[in-house]
C-alpha positions, -999 to 999 in steps of 0.1 A, spaced: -741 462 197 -708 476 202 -693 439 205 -709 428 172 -692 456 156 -655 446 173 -660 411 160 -668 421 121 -637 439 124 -615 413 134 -628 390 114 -623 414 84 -587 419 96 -583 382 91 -599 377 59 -574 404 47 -542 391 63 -552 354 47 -556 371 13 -524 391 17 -502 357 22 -520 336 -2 -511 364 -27 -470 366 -15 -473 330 -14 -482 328 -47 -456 353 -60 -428 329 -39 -439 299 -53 -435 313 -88 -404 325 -87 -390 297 -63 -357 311 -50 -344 309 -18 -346 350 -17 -379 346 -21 -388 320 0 -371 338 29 -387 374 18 -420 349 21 -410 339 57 -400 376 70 -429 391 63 -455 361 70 -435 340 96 -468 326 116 -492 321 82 -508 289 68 -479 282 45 -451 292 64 -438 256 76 -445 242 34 -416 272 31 -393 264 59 -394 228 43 -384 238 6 -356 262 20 -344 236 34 -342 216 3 -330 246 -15 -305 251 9 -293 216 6 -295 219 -31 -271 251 -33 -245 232 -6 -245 201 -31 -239 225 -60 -210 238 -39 -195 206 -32 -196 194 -66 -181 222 -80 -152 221 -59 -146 182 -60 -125 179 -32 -122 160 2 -130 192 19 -162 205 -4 -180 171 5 -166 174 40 -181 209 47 -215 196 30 -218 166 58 -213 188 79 -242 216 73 -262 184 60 -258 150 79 -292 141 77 -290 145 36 -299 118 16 -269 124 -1 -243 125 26 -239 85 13 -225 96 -24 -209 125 -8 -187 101 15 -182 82 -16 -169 106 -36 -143 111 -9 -128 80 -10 -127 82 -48 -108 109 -45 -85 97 -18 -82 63 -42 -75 84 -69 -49 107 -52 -34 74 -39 -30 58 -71 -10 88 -81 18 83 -60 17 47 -66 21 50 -98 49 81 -94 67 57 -65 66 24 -91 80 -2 -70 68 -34 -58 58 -23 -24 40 5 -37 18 -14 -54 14 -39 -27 5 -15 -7 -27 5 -30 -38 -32 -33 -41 -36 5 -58 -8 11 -80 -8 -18 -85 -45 -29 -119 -35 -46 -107 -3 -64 -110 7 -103 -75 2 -105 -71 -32 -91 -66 -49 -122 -42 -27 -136 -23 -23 -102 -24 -60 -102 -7 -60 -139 20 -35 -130 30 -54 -96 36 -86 -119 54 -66 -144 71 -52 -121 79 -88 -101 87 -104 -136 111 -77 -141 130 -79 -107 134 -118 -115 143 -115 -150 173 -90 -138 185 -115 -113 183 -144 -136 205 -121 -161 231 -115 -132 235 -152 -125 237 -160 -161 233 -200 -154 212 -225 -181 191 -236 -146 178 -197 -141 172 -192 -175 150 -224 -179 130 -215 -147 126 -184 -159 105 -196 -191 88 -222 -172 75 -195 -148 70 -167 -175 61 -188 -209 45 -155 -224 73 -130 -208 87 -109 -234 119 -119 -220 114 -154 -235 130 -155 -268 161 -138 -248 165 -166 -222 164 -189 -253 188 -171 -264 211 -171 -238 205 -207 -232 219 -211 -273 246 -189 -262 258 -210 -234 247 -248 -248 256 -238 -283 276 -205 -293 304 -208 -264 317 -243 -268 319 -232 -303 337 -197 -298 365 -217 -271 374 -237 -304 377 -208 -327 398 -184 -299 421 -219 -299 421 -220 -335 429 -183 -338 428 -183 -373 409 -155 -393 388 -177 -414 371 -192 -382 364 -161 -368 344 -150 -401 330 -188 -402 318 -182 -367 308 -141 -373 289 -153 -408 267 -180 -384 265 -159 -354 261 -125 -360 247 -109 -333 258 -132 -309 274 -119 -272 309 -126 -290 305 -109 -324 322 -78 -313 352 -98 -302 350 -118 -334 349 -84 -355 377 -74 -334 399 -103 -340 391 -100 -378 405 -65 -381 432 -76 -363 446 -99 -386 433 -73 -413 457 -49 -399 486 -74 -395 481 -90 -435 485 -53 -446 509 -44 -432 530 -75 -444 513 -72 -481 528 -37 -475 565 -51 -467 564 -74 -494 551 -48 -524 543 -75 -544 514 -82 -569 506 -116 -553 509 -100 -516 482 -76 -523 459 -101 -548 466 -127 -516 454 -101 -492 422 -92 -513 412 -127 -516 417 -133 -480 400 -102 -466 373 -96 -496 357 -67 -478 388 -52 -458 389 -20 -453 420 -16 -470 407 -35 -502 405 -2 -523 444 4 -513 450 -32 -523 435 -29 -557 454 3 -561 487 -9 -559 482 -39 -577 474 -17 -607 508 8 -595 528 -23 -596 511 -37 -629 516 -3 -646 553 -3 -634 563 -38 -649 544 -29 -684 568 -1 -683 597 -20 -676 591 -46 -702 588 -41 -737 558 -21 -748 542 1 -771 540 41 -770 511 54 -764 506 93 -769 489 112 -747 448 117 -760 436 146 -775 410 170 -754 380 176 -769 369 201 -742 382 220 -715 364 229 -682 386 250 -661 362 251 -632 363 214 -630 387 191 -610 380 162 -630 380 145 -664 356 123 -686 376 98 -708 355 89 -736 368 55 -752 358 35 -782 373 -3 -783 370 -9 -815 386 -47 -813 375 -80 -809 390 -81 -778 388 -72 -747 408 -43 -734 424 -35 -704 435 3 -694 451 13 -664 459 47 -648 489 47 -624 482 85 -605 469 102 -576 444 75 -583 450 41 -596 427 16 -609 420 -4 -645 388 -4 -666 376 -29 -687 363 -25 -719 343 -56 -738 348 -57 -780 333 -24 -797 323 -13 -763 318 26 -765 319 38 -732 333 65 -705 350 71 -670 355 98 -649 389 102 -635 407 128 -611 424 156 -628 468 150 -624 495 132 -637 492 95 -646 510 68 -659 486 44 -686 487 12 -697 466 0 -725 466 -41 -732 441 -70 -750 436 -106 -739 455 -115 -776 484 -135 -782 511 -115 -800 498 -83 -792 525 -62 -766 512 -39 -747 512 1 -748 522 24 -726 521 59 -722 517 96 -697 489 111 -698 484 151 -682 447 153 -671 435 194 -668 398 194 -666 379 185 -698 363 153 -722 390 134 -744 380 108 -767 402 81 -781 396 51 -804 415 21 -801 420 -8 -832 440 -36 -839 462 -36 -876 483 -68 -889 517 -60 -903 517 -87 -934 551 -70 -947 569 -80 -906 553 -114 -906 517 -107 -896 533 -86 -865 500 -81 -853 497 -44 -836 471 -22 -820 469 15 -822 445 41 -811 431 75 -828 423 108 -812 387 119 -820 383 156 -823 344 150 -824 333 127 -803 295 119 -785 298 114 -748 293 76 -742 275 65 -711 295 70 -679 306 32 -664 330 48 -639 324 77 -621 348 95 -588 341 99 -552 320 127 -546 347 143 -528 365 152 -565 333 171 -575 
């Protein structure tokens, strides 16, 4: 009897310890963490589910180490992770991630060294790599480069055509045809222009080779004999020496003086020879402020007129028959010519004292029937006078 009793109790014990881990295993599986799992484990270690548990913290641990690894991305994260896990199914993409990375840190300073070898030497290494074709490109850049330099540094027609043979898309091309022009072509022709030394050669040769490897010589040469006709147009202080030197150096530098003096010279012989008086013009307005003038001038002839101002700056104007029309000029002292492509017609000359303000002045032709026909021109201040459009204005350094 009493043995009956022992064995309902144990098996009541059981029936109660099976119900107590189904229940916690239950509550593990739900929440499936490895806390749990391992709360699971300490309290049931020997129970019916106990090696289903040991199995998914395994995989849990795994997991969390992966996580790990992933996060930190480096050769050592994946490292540590073969390490805990070498049996892992992913202890393969783990060991490739490493070499990624060490591709990837060895492209790097491949790229920061940039030389020839450098890239020879990623290439060895890693022939297969995501970068192979673009280490590939920079090596021949790179070799395309070297020999372009060294064909440069023997500068021979021989290097220059091997050189496009070998590279027909380089972008070095069109500059080895270029240099081959330069020596077939452009030298022979600059060794007969140094010989000719003359200056029209030079701008002959400058105006068909302009950015050729002797256009800065060329230019140099130019402004050499620039220099040296100005300075003899200069000695000379002639009308023709400066109208020679315009005509051979159009765009000189010194074509402004030129034209200058010309009219300094052309005032000074009008002067000289018989002429005309010609009273100063009447100012309309005065601007105190201002360190110019506007000359406001009314040809009212059939002719065309010339005026000139002989000052601190010198130049001539041109007025066409009944033009109405102004100019600006510097305010100072001036000498002025006035003259018209007519036969009998002397010309007029005058001083003018330029302050700072508008003046206006018409100018007209009258024939003398009493002397002749003496045919004369006059002018006549205008106290009242529109502005007319502006045709020559100063440097803005006047202003």
């Amino acid at each position: 009897m009493m043995k009956s009793i022992y064995i309902l109790i144990g098996l009541l014990f059981s029936q109660f310890g099976c119900s107590g881990s189904k229940e916690a295993w239950d509550n593990a599986r739900r929440t499936d963490t490895i806390y749990s799992y391992e709360q699971f484990l300490e309290e049931y270690p020997n129970s019916d589910f106990s090696n289903e548990a040991r199995n998914i913290l395994d995989k849990l641990y795994e997991k969390r180490a992966w996580d790990k690894a992933r996060l930190g991305d480096n050769i050592s994260s994946y490292e540590e992770f073969i390490i805990l896990f070498p049996q892992s199914e992913l202890k393969k993409t783990a060991l490739e991630r490493i070499n990624e990375i060490k591709i990837d840190k060895f492209w790097e300073q491949t790229r920061k060294i940039n030389t020839i070898d450098s890239y020879n030497d990623f290439l060895l290494l890693y022939p297969n790599s995501k970068y192979e074709t673009i280490a590939k490109e920079k090596l021949n850049t790179l070799i395309e480069w070297k020999n372009w330099d060294e064909v440069l540094l023997k500068n021979s027609l021989k290097d220059f055509y091997n050189f496009i043979s070998n590279y027909p898309q380089s972008k070095y091309v069109e500059i080895a045809k270029s240099k081959i022009k330069e020596i077939e072509e452009i030298k022979p022709l600059w060794e007969k222009v140094v010989k000719s030394n003359s200056v029209e050669k030079y701008r002959e040769f400058l105006q068909k080779y302009p950015f050729s490897l002797y256009s800065d010589l060329a230019k140099s040469k130019i402004k050499e004999f620039e220099k040296l006709d100005w300075e003899n147009a200069k000695n000379k202080n002639t009308i023709s020496s400066y109208k020679s030197f315009i005509e051979r150096h159009p765009t000189s530098y010194y074509r402004e003086d030129a034209e200058s003096k010309i009219v300094d010279l052309e005032v000074k012989k009008i002067f000289e020879s018989e002429h005309g008086y010609l009273p100063p013009s009447t100012k309309t307005k005065t601007y105190t402020e201002r360190r110019y003038s506007v000359m406001n001038i009314y040809n009212d002839t059939k002719y065309d007129m010339t005026l000139r101002y002989s000052g601190i700056e010198s130049f001539k104007i041109i007025f066409k028959p009944k033009e109405k029309s102004a100019f600006e000029i510097v305010n100072g002292n001036y000498k002025v010519t006035a003259s018209v492509n007519a036969i009998n017609v002397i010309d007029y000359a005058g001083t003018e004292e330029i302050d700072g303000g508008d003046y206006s002045v018409t100018y007209y032709i009258t024939h003398d029937i009493s002397k002749n026909d003496d045919t004369k021109w006059h002018y006549v201040d205008e106290s009242e006078v529109p502005s007319y459009p502006i045709k020559r204005r100063i440097s803005s350094k006047f202003k």
